[in-house]
Every structure is written in structure tokens, then in C-alpha cells.
N, C-alpha and C positions, 0 to 999 in steps of 0.2 A: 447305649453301647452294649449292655448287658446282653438287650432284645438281642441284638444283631448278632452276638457270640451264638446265644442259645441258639438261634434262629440257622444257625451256620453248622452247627453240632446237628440238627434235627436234620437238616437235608440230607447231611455227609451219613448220618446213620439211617435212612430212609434209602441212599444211595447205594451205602455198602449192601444193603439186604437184598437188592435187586444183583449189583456184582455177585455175592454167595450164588444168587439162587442161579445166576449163568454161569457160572464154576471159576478154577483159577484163572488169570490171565495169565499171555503169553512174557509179559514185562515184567521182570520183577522192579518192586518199588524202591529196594533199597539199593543206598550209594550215593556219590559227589556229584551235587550240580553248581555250575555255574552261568550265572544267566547276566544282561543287559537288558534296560527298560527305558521307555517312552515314558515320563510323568503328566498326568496334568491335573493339579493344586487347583483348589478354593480353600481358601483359608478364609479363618471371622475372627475378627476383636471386640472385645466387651470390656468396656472400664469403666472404673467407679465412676469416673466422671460424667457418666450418662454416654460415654461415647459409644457409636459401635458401626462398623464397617466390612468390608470384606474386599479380598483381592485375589486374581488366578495370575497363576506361578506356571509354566512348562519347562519342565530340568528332564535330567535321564538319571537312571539308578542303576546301580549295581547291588547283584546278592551272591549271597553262598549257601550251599544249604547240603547238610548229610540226611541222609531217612535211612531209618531202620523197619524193614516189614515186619511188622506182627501176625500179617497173616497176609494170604497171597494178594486180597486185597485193598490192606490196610496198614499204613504205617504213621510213624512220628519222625518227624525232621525236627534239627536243632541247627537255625541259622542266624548270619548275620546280613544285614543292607546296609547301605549307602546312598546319599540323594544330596548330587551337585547344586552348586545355587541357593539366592537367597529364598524361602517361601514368604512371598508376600500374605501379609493377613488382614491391608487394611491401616487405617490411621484412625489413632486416638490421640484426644489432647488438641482441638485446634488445628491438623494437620497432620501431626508427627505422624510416622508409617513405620509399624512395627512388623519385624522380618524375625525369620528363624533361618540359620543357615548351617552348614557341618551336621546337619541330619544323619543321625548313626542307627540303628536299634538291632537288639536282638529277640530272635524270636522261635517261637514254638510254633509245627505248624504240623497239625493232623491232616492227611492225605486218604482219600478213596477211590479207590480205579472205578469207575465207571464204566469203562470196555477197556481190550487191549492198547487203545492210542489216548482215552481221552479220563483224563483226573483232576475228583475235584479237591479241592483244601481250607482250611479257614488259616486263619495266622492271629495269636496274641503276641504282641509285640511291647518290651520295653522300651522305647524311644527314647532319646539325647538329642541336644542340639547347643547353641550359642541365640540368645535373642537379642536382639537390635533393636535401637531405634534410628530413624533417618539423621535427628540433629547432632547423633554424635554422645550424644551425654549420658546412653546407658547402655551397657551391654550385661548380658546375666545367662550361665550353664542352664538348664533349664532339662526337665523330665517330664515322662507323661506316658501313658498307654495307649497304644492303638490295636485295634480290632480287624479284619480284615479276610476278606473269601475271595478265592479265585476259579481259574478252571488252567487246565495245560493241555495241552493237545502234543503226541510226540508224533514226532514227523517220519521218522527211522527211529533204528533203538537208539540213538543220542541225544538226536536234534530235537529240539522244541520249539513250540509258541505257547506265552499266557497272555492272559488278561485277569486284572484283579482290581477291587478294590478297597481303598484301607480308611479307616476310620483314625485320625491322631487324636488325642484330646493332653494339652501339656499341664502340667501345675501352672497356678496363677503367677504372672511375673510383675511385680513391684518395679518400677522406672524412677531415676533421679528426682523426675517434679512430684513424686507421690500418686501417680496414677498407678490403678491395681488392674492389669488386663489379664480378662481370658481366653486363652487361646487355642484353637480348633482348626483343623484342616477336612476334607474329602480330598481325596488321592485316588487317580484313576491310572492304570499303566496297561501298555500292551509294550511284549520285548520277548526276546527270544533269548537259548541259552542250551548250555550240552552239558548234557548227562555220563558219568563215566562209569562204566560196567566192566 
């Protein structure tokens, strides 16, 4: 996960240098967006009890997000998401099938214009949720970080498309029979969303 931060901070600043060296763009970065997403989940479960499996989830999300530019081609957003639906992860335990659902998180997310329409961003993300099991007999709040790089394309000076995707990794959740699962997602989205200037 770390890789993948660092890995995401080297492109955006390998990216920004090539923006500098073609000078301002015509978009400024900062200001409120609001967007809508396409989700598609692989979640994996790990438990003590040797179990481990995986499960794909398709929901949609919602985010919000403010940026402030730091310079003509570089700014910081401070937002929030949402992600409808249970995310499957798989069953532990004989069967049982553990879910995460009520998917919240807030996030930081550095942005670099790459030309006038097209920016890239990475996103650290504190994550929330509610975890499940199928039989009923445990549910627990649960945290965890996600990682995450995209790209946005503006279409006009409002309209947008992205694609991203996010790395979750939750705290370990302890269930009723004493099983210890860990839990992990890959999150892929493509969604659209307006910009206010």
C-alpha cells in the first residue's frame, strides 16, 4: 500500500513538471465538486481459522470534494464518499460470508493538471464501515485506510468523467464464533460529476 502511495506521488510529481514546463492551464483547479460512480469490488477474507476467499461486489458511489490550487497546476482537495450496498469479501468459517456495508470515508487528495481537460490525483482515504456476517450473529463498526489514484477528464469547464482506483485495507474484525478475519478490497469506478466555478 505504501508502494502504491509513493508510486502515485512520483507520477503526479513527474506529471506536474511536464504541466510547469507547458505553462499555466486554462482550468483553474480550485473549487466544489460533485460527482456519481460506477463501483466494481473484489474483496478477500483471511481468518485465523485458515479460511480465505474472495467476492466481487458492483454498487455506485457518491463523493464531494473542495481543491484549493497551490499553483496553477497543482492543488489539495479535502473530501468525502459514499458506497451503496453490501461489499462482498467472501466467506470464512465453513461458509459464513462476510460483508462490509454503509462504506463512508474521508479523504485527502493531491491533484495535477496534466493539460487544460485532462488531471491526475492519487487519494488517502480514512475509511468506515459496518461488517457482517451472513448468519446473523455478528455485526462490528470497523476502520481501515485506502490508497487510491485516478485520472478526470473535463468535458466543458464543469462537466466531468473519471476513472480510479482504490486500494481499502480494514482493521482486523473478530466475529461471535471467535474467528479473526482480514479484510481487503480493490475498487475500480468510472462516474461522472460537476464542477462549480
Amino acid at each position: 500500500m505504501k508502494k502504491l502511495l509513493l508510486a502515485s506521488f512520483a507520477v503526479a510529481s513527474l506529471a506536474g513538471t511536464s504541466a510547469f514546463a507547458a505553462g499555466p492551464v486554462a482550468n483553474d483547479l480550485s473549487g466544489f465538486s460533485i460527482g456519481t460512480q460506477v463501483e466494481f469490488a473484489r474483496g478477500a477474507v483471511n481468518g485465523t481459522d485458515g479460511s480465505s476467499d474472495g467476492a466481487a461486489t458492483t454498487g455506485a458511489g457518491l463523493q464531494a470534494r473542495y481543491d484549493w490550487a497551490l499553483t496553477p497546476t497543482f492543488a489539495i482537495g479535502l473530501g468525502a464518499s459514499y458506497s451503496t450496498g453490501n461489499h462482498g469479501f467472501g466467506s470464512y468459517a465453513n461458509g459464513t460470508a462476510a460483508t462490509v456495508n454503509n462504506r463512508y470515508s474521508v479523504d485527502i487528495v493531491p491533484t495535477v493538471a496534466l493539460s487544460n481537460d485532462y488531471q491526475l490525483f492519487g487519494k488517502v482515504s480514512s475509511i468506515y464501515g459496518t461488517a457482517a456476517s451472513s448468519d446473523g450473529s455478528s455485526t462490528s463498526d470497523v476502520q481501515g485506510v485506502g490508497y487510491g489514484i485516478g485520472v478526470r477528464k473535463m468535458l466543458d469547464k464543469n462537466l466531468f468523467v473519471q476513472a480510479g482506483y482504490d486500494l481499502n485495507k480494514y482493521r482486523d474484525v473478530t466475529y461471535s464464533n471467535g474467528t479473526t478475519a482480514s479484510l481487503q478490497e480493490n475498487v475500480y469506478s468510472i462516474g461522472i460529476g460537476y464542477k462549480f466555478r
